[in-house]
N, CA, C and O atoms as a Tinker XYZ file with bonds, in Angstrom:
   448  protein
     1  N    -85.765000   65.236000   85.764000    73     2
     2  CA   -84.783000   64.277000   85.305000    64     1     3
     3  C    -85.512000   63.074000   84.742000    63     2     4     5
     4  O    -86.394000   62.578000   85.443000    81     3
     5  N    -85.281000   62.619000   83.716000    73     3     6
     6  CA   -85.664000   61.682000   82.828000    64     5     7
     7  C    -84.926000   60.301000   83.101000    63     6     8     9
     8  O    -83.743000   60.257000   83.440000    81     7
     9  N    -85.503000   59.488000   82.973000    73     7    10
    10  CA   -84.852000   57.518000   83.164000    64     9    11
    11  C    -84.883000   57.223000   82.275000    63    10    12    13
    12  O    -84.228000   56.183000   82.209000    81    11
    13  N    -85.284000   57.485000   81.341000    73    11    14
    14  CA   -85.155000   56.783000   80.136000    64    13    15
    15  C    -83.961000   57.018000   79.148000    63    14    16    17
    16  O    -83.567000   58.184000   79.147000    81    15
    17  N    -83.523000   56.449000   78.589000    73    15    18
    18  CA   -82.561000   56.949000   77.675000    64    17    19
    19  C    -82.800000   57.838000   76.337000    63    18    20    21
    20  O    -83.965000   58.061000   76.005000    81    19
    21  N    -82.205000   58.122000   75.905000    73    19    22
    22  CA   -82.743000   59.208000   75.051000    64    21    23
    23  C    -81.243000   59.604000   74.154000    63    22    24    25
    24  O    -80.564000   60.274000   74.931000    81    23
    25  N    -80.605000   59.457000   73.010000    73    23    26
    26  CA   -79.545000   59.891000   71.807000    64    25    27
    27  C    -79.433000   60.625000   71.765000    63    26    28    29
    28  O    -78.325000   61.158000   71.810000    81    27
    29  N    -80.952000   61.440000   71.596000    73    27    30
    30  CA   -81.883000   62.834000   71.224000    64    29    31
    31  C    -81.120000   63.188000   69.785000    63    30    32    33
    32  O    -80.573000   64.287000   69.686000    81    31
    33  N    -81.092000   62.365000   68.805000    73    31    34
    34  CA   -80.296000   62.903000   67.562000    64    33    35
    35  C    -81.013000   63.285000   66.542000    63    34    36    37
    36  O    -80.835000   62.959000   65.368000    81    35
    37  N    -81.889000   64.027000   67.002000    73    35    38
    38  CA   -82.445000   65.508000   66.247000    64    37    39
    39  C    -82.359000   66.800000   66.501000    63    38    40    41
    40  O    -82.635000   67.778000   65.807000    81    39
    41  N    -81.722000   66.642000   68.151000    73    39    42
    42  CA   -82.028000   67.772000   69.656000    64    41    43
    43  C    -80.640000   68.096000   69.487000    63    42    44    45
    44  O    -80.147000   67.564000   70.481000    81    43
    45  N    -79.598000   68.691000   68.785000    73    43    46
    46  CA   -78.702000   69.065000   69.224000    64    45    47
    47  C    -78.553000   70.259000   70.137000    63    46    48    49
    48  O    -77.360000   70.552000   70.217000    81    47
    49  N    -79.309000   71.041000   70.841000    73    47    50
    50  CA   -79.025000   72.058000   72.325000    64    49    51
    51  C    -79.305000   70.963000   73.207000    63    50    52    53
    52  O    -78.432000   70.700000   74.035000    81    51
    53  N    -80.733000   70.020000   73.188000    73    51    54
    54  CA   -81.139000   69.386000   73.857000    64    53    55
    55  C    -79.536000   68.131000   74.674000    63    54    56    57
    56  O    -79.312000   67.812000   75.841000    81    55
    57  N    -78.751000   67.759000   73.288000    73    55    58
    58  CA   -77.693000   66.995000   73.690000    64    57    59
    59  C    -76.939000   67.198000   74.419000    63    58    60    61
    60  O    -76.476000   66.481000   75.306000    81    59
    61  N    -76.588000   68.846000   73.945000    73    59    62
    62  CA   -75.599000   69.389000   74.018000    64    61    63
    63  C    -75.703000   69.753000   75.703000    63    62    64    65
    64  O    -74.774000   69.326000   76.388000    81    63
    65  N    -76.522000   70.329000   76.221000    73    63    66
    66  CA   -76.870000   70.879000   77.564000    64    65    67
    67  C    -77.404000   69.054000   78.662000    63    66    68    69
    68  O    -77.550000   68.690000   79.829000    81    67
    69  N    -77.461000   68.701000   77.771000    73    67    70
    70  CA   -77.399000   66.748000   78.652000    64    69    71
    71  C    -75.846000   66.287000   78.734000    63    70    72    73
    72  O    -75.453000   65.409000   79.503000    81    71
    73  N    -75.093000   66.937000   77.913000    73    71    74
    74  CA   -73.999000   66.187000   78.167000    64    73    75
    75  C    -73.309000   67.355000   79.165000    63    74    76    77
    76  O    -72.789000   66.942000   80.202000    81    75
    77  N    -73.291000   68.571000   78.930000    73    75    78
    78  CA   -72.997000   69.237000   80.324000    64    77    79
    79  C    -73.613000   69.186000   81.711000    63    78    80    81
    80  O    -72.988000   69.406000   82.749000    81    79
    81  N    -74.668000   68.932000   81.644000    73    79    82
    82  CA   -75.155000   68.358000   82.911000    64    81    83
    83  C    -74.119000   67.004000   83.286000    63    82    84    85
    84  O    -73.272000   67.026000   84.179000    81    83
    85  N    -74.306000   66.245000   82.697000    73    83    86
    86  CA   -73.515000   65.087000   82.659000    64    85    87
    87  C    -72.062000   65.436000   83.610000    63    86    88    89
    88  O    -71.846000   65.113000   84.778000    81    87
    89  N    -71.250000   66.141000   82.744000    73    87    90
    90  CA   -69.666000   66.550000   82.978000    64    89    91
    91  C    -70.198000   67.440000   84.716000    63    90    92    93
    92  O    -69.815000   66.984000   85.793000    81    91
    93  N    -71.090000   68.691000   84.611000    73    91    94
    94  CA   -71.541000   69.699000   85.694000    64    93    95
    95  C    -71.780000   68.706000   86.851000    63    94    96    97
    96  O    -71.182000   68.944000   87.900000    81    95
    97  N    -72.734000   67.412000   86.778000    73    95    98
    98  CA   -73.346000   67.481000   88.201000    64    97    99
    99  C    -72.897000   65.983000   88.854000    63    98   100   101
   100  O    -73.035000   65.677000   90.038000    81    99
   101  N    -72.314000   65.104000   87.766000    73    99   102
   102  CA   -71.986000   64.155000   88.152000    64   101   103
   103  C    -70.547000   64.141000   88.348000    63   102   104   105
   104  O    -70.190000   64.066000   89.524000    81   103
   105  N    -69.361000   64.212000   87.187000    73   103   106
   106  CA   -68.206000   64.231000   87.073000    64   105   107
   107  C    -67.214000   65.842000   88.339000    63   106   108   109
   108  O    -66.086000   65.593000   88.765000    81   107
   109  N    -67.615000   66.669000   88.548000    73   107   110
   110  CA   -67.223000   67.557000   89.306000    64   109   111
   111  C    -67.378000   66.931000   90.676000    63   110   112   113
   112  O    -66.497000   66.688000   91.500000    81   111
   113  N    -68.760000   66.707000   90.752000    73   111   114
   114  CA   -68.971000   66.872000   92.640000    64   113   115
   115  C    -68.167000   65.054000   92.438000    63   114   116   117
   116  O    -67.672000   64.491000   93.414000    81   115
   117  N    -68.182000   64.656000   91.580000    73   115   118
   118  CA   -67.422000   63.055000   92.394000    64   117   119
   119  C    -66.200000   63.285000   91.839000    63   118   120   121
   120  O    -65.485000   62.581000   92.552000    81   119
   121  N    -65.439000   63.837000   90.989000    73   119   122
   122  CA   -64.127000   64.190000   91.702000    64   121   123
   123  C    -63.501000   65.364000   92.806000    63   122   124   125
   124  O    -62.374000   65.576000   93.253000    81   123
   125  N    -64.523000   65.851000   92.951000    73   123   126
   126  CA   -64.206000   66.733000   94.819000    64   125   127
   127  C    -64.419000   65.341000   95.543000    63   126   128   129
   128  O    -63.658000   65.196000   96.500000    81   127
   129  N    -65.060000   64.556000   95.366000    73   127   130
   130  CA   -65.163000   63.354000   96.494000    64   129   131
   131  C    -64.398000   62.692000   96.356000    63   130   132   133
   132  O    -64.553000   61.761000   97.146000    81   131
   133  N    -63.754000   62.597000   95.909000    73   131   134
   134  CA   -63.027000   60.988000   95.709000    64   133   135
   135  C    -61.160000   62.228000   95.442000    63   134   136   137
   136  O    -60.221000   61.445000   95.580000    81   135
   137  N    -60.895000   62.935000   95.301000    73   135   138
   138  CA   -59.245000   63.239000   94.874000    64   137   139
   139  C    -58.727000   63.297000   96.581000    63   138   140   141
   140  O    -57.497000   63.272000   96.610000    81   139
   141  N    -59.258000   63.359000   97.805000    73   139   142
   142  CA   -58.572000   63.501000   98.940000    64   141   143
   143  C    -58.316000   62.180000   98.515000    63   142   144   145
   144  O    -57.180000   62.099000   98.047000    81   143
   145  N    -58.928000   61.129000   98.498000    73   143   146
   146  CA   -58.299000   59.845000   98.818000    64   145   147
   147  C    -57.332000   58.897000   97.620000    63   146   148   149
   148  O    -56.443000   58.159000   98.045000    81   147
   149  N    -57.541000   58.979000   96.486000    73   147   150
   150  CA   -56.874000   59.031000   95.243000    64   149   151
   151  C    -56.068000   60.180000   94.340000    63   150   152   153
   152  O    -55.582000   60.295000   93.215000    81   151
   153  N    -56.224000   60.878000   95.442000    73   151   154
   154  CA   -55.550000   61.738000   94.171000    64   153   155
   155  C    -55.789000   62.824000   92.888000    63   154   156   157
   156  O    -56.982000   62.816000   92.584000    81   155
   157  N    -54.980000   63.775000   92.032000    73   155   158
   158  CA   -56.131000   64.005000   90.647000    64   157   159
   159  C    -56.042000   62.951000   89.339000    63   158   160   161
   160  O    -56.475000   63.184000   88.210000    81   159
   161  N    -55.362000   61.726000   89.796000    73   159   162
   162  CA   -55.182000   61.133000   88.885000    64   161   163
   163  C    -56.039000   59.945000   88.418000    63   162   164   165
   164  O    -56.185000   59.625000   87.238000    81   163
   165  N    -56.630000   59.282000   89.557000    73   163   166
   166  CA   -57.381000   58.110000   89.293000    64   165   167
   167  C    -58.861000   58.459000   89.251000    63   166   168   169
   168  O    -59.627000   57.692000   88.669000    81   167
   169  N    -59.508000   60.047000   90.081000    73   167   170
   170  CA   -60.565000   59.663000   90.011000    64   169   171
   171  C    -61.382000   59.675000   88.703000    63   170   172   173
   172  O    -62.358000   58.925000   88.730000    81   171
   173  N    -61.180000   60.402000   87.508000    73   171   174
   174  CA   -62.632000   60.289000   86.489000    64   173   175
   175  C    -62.374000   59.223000   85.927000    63   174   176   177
   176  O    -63.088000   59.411000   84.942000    81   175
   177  N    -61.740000   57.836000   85.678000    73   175   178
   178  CA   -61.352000   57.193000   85.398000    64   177   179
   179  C    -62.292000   56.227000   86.462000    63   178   180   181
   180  O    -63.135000   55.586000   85.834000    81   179
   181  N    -62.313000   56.048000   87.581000    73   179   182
   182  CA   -63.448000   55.419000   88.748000    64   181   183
   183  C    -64.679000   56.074000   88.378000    63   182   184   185
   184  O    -65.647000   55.343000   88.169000    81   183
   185  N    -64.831000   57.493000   88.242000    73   183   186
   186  CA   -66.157000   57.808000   88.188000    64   185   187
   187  C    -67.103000   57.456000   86.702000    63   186   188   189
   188  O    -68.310000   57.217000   86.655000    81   187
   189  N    -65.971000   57.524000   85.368000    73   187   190
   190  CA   -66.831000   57.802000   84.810000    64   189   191
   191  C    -66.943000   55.830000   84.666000    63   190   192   193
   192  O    -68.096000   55.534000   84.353000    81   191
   193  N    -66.102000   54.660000   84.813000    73   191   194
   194  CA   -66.511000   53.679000   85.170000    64   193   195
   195  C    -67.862000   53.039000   85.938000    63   194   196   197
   196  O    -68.668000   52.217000   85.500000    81   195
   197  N    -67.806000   53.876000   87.558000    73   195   198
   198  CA   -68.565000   54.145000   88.278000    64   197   199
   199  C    -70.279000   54.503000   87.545000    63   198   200   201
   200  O    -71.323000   53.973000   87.927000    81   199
   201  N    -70.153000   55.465000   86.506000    73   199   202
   202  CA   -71.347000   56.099000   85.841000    64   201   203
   203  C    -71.456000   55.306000   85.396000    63   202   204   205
   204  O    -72.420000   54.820000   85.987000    81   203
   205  N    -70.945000   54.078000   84.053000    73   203   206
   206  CA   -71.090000   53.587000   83.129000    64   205   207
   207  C    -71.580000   52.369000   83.791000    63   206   208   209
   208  O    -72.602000   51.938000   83.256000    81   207
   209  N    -71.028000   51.474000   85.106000    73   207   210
   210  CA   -71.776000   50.456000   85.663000    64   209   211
   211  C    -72.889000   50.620000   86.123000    63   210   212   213
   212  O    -73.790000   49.806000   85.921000    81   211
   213  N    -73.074000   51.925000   86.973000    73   211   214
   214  CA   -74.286000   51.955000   87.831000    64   213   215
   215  C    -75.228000   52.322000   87.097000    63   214   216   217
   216  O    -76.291000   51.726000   87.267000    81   215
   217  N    -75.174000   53.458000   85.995000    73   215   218
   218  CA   -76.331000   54.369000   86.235000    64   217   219
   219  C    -76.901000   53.644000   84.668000    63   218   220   221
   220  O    -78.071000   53.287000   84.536000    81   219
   221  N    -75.783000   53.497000   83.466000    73   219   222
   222  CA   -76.125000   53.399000   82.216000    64   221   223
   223  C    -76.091000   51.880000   82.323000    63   222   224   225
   224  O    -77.196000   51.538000   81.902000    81   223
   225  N    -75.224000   50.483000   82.756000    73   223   226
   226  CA   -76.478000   49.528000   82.749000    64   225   227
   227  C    -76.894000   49.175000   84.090000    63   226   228   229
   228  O    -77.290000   48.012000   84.014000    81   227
   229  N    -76.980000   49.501000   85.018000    73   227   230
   230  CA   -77.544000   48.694000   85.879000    64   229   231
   231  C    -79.542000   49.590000   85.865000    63   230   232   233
   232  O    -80.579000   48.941000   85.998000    81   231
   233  N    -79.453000   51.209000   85.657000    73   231   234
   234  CA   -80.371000   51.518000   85.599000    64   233   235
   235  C    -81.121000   51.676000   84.283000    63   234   236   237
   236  O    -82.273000   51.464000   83.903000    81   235
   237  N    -80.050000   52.113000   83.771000    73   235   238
   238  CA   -81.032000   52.374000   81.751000    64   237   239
   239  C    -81.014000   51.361000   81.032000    63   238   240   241
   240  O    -81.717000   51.344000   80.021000    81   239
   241  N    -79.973000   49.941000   81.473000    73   239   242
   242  CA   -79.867000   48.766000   81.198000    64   241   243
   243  C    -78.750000   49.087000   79.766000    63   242   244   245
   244  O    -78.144000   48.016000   79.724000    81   243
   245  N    -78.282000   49.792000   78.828000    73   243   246
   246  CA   -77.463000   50.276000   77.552000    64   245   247
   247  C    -78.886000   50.276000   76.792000    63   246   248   249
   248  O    -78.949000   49.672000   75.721000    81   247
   249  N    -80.106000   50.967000   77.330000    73   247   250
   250  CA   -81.457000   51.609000   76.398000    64   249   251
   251  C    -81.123000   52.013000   75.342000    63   250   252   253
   252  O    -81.544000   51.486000   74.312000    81   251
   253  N    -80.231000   53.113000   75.330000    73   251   254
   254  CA   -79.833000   54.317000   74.245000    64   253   255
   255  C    -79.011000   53.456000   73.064000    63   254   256   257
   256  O    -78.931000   53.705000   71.861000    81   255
   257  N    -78.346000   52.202000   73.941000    73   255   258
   258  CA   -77.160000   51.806000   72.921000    64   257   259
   259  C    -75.894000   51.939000   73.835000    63   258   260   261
   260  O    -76.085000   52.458000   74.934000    81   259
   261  N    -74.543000   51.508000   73.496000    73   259   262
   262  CA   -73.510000   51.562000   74.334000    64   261   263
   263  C    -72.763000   52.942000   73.657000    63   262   264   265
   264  O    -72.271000   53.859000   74.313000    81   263
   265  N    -72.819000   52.827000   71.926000    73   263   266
   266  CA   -72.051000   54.248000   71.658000    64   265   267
   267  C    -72.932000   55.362000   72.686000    63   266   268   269
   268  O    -72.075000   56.186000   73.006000    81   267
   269  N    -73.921000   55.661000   73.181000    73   267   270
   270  CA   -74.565000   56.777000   73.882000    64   269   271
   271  C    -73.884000   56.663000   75.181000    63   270   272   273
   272  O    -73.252000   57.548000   75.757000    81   271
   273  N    -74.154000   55.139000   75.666000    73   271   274
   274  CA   -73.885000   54.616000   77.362000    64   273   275
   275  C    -72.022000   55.621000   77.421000    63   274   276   277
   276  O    -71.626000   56.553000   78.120000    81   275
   277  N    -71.509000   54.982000   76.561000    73   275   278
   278  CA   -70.022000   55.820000   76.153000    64   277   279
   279  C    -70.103000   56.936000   76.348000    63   278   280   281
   280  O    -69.741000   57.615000   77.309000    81   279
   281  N    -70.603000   57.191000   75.408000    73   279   282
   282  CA   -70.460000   59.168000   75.374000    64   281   283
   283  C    -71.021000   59.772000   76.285000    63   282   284   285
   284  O    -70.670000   60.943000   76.426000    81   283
   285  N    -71.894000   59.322000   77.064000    73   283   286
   286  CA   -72.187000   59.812000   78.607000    64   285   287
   287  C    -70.856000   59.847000   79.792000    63   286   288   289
   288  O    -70.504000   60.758000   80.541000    81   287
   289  N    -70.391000   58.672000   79.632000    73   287   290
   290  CA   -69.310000   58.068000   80.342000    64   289   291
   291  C    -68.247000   59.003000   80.228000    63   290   292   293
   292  O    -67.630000   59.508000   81.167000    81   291
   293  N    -68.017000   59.270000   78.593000    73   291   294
   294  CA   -66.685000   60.416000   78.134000    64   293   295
   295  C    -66.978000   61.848000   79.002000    63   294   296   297
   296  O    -66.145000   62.432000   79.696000    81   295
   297  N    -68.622000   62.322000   78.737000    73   295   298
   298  CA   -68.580000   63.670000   79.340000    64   297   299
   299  C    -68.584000   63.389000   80.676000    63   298   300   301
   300  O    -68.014000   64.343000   81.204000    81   299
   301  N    -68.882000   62.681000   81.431000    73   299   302
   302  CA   -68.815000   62.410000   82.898000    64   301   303
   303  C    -67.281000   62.734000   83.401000    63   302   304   305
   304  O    -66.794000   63.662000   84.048000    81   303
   305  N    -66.733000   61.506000   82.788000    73   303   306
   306  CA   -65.342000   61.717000   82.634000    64   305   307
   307  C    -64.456000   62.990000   82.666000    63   306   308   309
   308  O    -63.622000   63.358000   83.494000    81   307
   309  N    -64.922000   63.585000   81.432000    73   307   310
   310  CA   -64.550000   64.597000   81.291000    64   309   311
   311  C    -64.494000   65.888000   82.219000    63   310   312   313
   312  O    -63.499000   66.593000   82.389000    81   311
   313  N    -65.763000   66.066000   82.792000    73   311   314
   314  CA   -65.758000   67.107000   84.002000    64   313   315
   315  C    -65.377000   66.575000   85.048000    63   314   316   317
   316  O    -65.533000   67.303000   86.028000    81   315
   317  N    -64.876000   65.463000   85.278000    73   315   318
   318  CA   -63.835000   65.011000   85.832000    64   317   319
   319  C    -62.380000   65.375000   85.450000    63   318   320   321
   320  O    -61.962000   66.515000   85.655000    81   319
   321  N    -61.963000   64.858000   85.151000    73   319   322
   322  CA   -60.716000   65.177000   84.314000    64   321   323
   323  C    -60.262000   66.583000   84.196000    63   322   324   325
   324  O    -59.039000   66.727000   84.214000    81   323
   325  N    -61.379000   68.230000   84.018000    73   323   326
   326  CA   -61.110000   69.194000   83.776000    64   325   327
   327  C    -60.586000   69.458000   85.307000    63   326   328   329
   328  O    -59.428000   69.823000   85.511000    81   327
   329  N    -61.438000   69.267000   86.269000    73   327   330
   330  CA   -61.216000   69.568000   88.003000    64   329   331
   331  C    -59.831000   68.920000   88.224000    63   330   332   333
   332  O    -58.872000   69.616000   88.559000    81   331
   333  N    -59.723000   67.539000   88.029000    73   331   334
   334  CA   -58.346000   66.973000   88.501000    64   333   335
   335  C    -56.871000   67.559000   87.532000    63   334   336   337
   336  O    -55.722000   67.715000   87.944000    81   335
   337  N    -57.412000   67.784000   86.180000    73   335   338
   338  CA   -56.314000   68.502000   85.583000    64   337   339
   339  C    -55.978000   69.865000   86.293000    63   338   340   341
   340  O    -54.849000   69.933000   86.777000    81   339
   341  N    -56.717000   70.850000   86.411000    73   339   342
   342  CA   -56.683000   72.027000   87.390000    64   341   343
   343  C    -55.676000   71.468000   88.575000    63   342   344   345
   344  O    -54.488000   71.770000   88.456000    81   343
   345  N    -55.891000   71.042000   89.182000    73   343   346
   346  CA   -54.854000   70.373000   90.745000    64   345   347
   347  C    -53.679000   69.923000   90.092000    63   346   348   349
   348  O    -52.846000   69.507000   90.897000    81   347
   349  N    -53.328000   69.864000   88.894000    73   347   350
   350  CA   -52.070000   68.836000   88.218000    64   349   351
   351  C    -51.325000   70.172000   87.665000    63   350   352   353
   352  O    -50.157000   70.423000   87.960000    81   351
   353  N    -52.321000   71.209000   86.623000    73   351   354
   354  CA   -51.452000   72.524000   86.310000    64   353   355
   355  C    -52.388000   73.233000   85.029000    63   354   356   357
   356  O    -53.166000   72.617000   84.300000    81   355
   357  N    -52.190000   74.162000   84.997000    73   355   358
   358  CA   -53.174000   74.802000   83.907000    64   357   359
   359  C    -53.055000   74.361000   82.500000    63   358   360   361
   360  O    -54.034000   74.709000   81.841000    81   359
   361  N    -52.103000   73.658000   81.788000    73   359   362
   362  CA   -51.974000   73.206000   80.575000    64   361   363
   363  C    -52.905000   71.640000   80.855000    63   362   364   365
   364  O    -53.666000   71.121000   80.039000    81   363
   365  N    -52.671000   71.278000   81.825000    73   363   366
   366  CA   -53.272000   69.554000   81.906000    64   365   367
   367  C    -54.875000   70.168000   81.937000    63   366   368   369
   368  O    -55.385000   70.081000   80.820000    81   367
   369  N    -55.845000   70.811000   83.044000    73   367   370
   370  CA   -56.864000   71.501000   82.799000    64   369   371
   371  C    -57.533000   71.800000   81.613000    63   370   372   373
   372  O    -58.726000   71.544000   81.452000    81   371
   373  N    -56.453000   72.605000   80.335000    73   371   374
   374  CA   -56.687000   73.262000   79.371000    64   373   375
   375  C    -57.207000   71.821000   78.394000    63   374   376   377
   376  O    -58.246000   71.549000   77.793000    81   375
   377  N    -56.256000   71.306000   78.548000    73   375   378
   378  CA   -55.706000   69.913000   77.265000    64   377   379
   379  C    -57.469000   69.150000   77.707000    63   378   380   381
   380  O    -58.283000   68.731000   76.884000    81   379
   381  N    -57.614000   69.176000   79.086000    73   379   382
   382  CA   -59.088000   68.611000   79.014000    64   381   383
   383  C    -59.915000   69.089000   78.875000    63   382   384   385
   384  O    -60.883000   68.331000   78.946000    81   383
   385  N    -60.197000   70.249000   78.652000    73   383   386
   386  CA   -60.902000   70.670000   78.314000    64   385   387
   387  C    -61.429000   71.029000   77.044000    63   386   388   389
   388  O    -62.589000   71.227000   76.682000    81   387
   389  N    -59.938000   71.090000   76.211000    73   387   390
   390  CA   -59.718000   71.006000   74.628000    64   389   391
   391  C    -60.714000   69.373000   74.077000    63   390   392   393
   392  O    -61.471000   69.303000   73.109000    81   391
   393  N    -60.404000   68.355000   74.966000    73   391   394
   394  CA   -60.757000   66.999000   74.863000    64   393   395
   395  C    -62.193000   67.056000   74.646000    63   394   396   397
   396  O    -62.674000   66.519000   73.649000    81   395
   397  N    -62.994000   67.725000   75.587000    73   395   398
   398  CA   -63.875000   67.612000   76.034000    64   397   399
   399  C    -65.076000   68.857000   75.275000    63   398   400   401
   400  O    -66.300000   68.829000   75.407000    81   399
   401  N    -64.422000   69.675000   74.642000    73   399   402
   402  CA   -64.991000   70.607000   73.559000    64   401   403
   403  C    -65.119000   70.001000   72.597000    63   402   404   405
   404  O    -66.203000   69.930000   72.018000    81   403
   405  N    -64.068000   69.425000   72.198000    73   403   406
   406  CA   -64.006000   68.205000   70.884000    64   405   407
   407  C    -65.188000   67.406000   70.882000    63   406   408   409
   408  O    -66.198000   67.458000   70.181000    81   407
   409  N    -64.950000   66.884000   71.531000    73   407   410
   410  CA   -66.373000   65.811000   71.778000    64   409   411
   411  C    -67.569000   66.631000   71.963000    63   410   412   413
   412  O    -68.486000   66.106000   71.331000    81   411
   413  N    -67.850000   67.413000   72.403000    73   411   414
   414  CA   -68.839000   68.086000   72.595000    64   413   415
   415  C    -69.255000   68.790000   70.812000    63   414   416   417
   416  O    -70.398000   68.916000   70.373000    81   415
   417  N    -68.441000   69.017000   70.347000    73   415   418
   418  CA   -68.829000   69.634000   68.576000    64   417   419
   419  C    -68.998000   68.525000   67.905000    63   418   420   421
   420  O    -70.027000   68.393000   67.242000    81   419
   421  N    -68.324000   67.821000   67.930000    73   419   422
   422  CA   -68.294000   66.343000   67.413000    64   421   423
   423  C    -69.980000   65.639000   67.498000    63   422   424   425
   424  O    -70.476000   64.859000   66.685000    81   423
   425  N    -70.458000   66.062000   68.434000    73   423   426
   426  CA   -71.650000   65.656000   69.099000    64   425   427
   427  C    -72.861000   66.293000   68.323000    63   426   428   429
   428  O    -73.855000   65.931000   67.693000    81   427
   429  N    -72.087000   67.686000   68.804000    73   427   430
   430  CA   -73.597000   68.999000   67.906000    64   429   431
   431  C    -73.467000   68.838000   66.700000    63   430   432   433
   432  O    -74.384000   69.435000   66.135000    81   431
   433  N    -72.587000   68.175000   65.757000    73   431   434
   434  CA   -71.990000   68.437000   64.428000    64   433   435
   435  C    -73.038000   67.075000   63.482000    63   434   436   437
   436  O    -73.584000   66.948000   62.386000    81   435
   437  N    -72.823000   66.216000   64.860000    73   435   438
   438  CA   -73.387000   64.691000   64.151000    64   437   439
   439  C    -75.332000   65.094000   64.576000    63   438   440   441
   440  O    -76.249000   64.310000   64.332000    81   439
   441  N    -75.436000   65.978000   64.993000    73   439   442
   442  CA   -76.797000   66.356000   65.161000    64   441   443
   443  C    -77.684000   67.630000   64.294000    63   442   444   445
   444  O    -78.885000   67.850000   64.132000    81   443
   445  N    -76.544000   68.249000   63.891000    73   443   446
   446  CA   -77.494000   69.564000   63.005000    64   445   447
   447  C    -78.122000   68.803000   61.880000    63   446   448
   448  O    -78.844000   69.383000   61.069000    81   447
């Protein structure tokens, strides 16, 4: 795992597999933590907040830039959002996940 920040906007697999990590290891296991006590509604909304204070400035300081600090935040979010949509109903799930593909091509698209 790398500290430094990094765009990587030449690396589109390289992005692409950082921003699923992103959604995979942060946004999942902290909305299993946090929906007993909030709910599926508030947590990626805390977490990906949560990500964006702690990790992108308090540790990378906004290195990359804030559009990056963001788009970390969105996929965080996002694999958030797919777990808590699941608990809400399979169209809410789907719709985030639709969200979250988007952004994800959007991403590889601004990188080929």
């Amino acid at each position: 795992m790398a500290f430094d920040p990094d765009e990587q906007l030449n690396d589109w697999y390289g992005w692409l597999t950082t921003q699923a990590g992103h959604s995979a290891l942060v946004g999942l296991p902290g909305a299993l933590i946090l929906v007993p006590w909030f709910g599926p509604y508030l947590p990626p909304v805390i977490i990906a907040l949560a990500y964006l204070v702690i990790w992108e400035g308090a540790v990378q300081r906004f290195g990359a830039g804030i559009a990056d600090a963001l788009t970390d935040a969105a996929c965080v979010m996002a694999g958030a959002s797919i777990l808590c949509g699941a608990l809400i109903g399979y169209g809410t799930a789907l719709a985030c996940f639709a969200a979250w593909a988007f952004l994800l091509t959007f991403g590889v698209w601004r990188r080929i």
